[in-house]
PLY file of the C-alpha trace (Angstrom):
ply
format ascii 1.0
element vertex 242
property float x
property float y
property float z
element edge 241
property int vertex1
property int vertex2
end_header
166.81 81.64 107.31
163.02 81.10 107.79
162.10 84.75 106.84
163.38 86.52 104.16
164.81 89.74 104.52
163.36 92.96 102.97
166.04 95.19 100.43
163.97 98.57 100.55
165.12 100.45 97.24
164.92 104.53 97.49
166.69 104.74 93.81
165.33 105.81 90.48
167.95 104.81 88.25
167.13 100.51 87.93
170.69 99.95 87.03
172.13 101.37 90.30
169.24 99.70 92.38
169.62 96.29 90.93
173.69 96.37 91.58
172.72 97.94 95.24
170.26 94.91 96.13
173.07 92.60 94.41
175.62 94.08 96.88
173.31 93.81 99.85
172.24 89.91 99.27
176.08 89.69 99.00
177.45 91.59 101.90
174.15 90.19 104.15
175.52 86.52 102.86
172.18 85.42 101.99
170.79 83.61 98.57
168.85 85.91 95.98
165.26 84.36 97.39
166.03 85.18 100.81
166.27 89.13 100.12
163.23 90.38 98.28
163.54 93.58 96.61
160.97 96.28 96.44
161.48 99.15 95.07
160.06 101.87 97.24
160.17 104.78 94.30
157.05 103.21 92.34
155.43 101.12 95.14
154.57 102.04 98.31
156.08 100.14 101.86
154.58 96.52 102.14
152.07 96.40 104.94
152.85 93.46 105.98
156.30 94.23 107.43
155.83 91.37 110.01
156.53 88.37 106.90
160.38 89.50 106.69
163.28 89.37 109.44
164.49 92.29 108.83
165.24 95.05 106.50
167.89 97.19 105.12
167.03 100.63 103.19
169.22 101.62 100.57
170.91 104.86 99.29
169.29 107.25 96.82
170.43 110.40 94.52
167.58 112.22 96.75
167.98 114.45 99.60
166.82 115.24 102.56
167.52 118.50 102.00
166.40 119.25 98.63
164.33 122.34 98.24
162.00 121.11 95.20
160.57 117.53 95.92
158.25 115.80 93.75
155.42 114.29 94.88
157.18 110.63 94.72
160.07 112.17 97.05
157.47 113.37 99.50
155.73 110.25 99.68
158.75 107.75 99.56
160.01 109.86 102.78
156.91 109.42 104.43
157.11 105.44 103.77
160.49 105.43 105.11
159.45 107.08 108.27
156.63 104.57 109.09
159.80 102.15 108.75
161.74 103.80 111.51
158.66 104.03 113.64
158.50 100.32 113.57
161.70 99.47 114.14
162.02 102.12 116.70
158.87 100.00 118.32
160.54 96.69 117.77
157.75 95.50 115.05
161.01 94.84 112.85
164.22 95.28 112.55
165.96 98.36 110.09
169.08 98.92 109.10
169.08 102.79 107.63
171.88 103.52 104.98
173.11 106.77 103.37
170.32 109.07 102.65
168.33 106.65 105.23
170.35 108.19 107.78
169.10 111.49 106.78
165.50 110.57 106.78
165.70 108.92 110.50
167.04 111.96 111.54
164.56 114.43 110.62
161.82 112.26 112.10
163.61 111.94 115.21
163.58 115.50 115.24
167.40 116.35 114.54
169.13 118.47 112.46
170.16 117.44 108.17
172.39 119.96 107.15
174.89 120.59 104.17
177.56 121.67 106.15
179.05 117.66 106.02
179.29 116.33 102.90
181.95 113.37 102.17
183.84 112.94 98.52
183.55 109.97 96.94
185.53 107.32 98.14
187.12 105.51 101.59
186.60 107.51 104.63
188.15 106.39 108.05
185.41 105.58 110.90
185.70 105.45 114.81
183.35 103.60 117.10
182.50 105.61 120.23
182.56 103.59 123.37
178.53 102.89 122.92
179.39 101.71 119.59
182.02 99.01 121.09
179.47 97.92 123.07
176.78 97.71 120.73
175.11 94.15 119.25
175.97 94.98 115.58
178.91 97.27 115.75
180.83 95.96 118.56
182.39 93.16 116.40
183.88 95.71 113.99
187.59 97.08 114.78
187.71 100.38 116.65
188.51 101.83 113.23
188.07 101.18 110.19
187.17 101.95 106.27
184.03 102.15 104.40
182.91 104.34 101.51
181.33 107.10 101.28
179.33 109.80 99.02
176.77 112.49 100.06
176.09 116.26 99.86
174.47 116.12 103.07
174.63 115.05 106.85
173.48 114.99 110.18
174.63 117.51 112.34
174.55 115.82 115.81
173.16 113.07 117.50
169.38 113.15 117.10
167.29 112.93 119.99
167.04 109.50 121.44
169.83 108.04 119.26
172.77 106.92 120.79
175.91 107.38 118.67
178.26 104.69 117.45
180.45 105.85 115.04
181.83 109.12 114.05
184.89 111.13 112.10
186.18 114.35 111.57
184.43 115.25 108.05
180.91 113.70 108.96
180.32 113.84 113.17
177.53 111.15 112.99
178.66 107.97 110.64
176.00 105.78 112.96
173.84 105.51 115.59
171.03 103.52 117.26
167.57 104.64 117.67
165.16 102.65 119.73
164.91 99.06 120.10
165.78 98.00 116.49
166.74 100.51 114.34
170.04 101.54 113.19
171.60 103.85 110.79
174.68 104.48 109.12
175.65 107.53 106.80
178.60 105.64 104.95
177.92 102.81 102.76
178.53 99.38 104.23
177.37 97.12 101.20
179.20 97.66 98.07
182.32 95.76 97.58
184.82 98.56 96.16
184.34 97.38 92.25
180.53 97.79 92.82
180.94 101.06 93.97
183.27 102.26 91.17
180.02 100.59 88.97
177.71 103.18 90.53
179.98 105.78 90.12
179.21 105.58 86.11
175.64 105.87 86.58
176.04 109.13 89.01
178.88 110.65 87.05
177.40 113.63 86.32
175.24 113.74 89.61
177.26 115.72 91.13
179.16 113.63 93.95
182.73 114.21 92.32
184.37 115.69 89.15
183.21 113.71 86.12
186.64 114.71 84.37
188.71 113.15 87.45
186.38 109.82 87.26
190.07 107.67 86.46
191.28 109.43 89.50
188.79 108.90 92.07
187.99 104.95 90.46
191.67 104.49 91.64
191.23 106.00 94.96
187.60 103.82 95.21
190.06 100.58 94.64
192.39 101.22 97.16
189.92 100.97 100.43
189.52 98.11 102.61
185.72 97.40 103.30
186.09 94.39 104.95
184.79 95.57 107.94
181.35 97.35 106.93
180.45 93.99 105.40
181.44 92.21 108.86
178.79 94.58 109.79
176.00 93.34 107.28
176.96 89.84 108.44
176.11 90.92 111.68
172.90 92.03 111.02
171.48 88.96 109.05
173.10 86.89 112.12
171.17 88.74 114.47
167.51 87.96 112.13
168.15 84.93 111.84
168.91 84.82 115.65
165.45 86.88 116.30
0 1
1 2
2 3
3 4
4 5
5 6
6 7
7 8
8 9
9 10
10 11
11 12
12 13
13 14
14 15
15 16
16 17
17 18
18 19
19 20
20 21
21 22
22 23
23 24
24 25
25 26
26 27
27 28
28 29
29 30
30 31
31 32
32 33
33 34
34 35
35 36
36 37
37 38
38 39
39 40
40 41
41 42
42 43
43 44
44 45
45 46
46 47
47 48
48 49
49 50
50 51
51 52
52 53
53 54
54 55
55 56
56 57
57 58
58 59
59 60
60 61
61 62
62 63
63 64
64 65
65 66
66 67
67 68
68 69
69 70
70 71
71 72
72 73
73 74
74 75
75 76
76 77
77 78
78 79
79 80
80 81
81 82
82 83
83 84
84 85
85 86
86 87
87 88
88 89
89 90
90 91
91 92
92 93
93 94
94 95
95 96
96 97
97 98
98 99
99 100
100 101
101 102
102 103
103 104
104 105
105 106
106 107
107 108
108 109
109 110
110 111
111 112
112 113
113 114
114 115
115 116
116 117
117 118
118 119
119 120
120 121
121 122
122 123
123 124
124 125
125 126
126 127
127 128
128 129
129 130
130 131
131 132
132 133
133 134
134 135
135 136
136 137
137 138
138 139
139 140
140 141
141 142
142 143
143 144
144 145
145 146
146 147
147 148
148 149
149 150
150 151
151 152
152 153
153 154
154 155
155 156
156 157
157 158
158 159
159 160
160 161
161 162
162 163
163 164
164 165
165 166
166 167
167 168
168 169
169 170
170 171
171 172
172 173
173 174
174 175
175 176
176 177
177 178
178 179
179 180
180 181
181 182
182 183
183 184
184 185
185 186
186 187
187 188
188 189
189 190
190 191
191 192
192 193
193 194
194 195
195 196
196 197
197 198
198 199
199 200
200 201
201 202
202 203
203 204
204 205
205 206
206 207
207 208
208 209
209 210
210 211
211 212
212 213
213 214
214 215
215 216
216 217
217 218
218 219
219 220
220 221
221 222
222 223
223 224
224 225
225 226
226 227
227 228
228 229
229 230
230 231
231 232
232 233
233 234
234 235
235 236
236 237
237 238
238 239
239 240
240 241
């Protein structure tokens, strides 16, 4: 790879964010020098976007949603957006995950709502027939596992996103937007140990009972994520490929 590739952080907590960049270098299949991490809470997005291949955005205790946002929130959002503009444009290449997904969607002008949250642990995905076709998803099997957390979701397609993957909890799992952007609301890079990991740092965030944390650990264990990182390797394919 000539270019590095750009690990956008949107979490507080530096133990979770350093795992999460660990499990992206790892699920992209690249060495630690060829994924740069910046973390996006304390500095602001890198203006020269045009030095990486591409770039993934990670997930973050924030929310769209949330009624009280600090100023850091507010801005961090902001940077995000300026992301999805360029990729939208083509000036780089995004991959949106988790509360990315949420982000993308407001500035497209759709709907982040409450009314889908997903527990903590595998949830089964379908590609939609645009999602068979597309460059990144259409090497993944028509269904399939990944994992999942989040309070909130997106409602329906956004305007000028084509859809990719969906279930029954959560109708929008993916979708493309523009010429280089996608998004996905489930995680695709944590193997299923890493995500039991972040689990300790969020117990009490929220995302599942803290007293059931043996429980849902087991249930974490017993999903098959091959495919989401299929999907990773797909992306750093097509960057290098760019």
């Amino acid at each position: 790879m000539t270019a590095p590739l750009l690990y956008v952080c949107a979490r507080p907590q530096r133990v979770a964010a350093e795992a999460e960049w660990a499990s992206f270098r790892d699920g992209l299949g690249v060495r630690d020098h060829e994924l740069v991490h910046h973390d996006l809470v304390r500095e602001p997005l890198p203006a020269d976007l045009d030095r990486f291949a591409a770039v993934v955005v990670g997930g973050s205790p924030f929310n769209v949603t949330d009624p009280d946002k600090t100023d850091e929130q507010r801005r961090l959002e902001r940077d995000l957006e300026r992301l999805a503009a360029a990729a939208i444009e083509g000036r780089t290449s995004a991959l949106f995950t988790c509360f990315g997904i949420g982000v993308v969607t407001r500035f497209l002008g759709g709907d982040v709502t409450l009314g889908h949250p997903e527990g903590t642990g595998p949830a089964d995905i379908s590609l939609t027939e645009a999602g068979r076709a597309d460059e990144l998803f259409g090497i993944l099997e028509p269904r399939f596992q990944a994992l999942t957390a989040h309070k909130e979701g997106t409602a329906s397609v956004p305007p000028g996103a084509t859809l990719l993957a969906q279930n029954s909890a959560c109708p929008v799992q993916a979708y493309r937007a523009g010429r280089a952007l996608w998004a996905t609301q489930f995680h695709p890079e944590p193997t299923t140990e890493a995500f039991v990991e972040r689990m300790v740092v969020y117990r009490d965030a929220g995302y599942f009972d803290a007293d059931a944390f043996d429980e849902v650990s087991a249930h974490v264990r017993t999903a098959s994520v091959e495919q989401p990182t299929r999907l990773l390797r797909s992306f750093a394919a097509r960057a290098v490929a760019a």
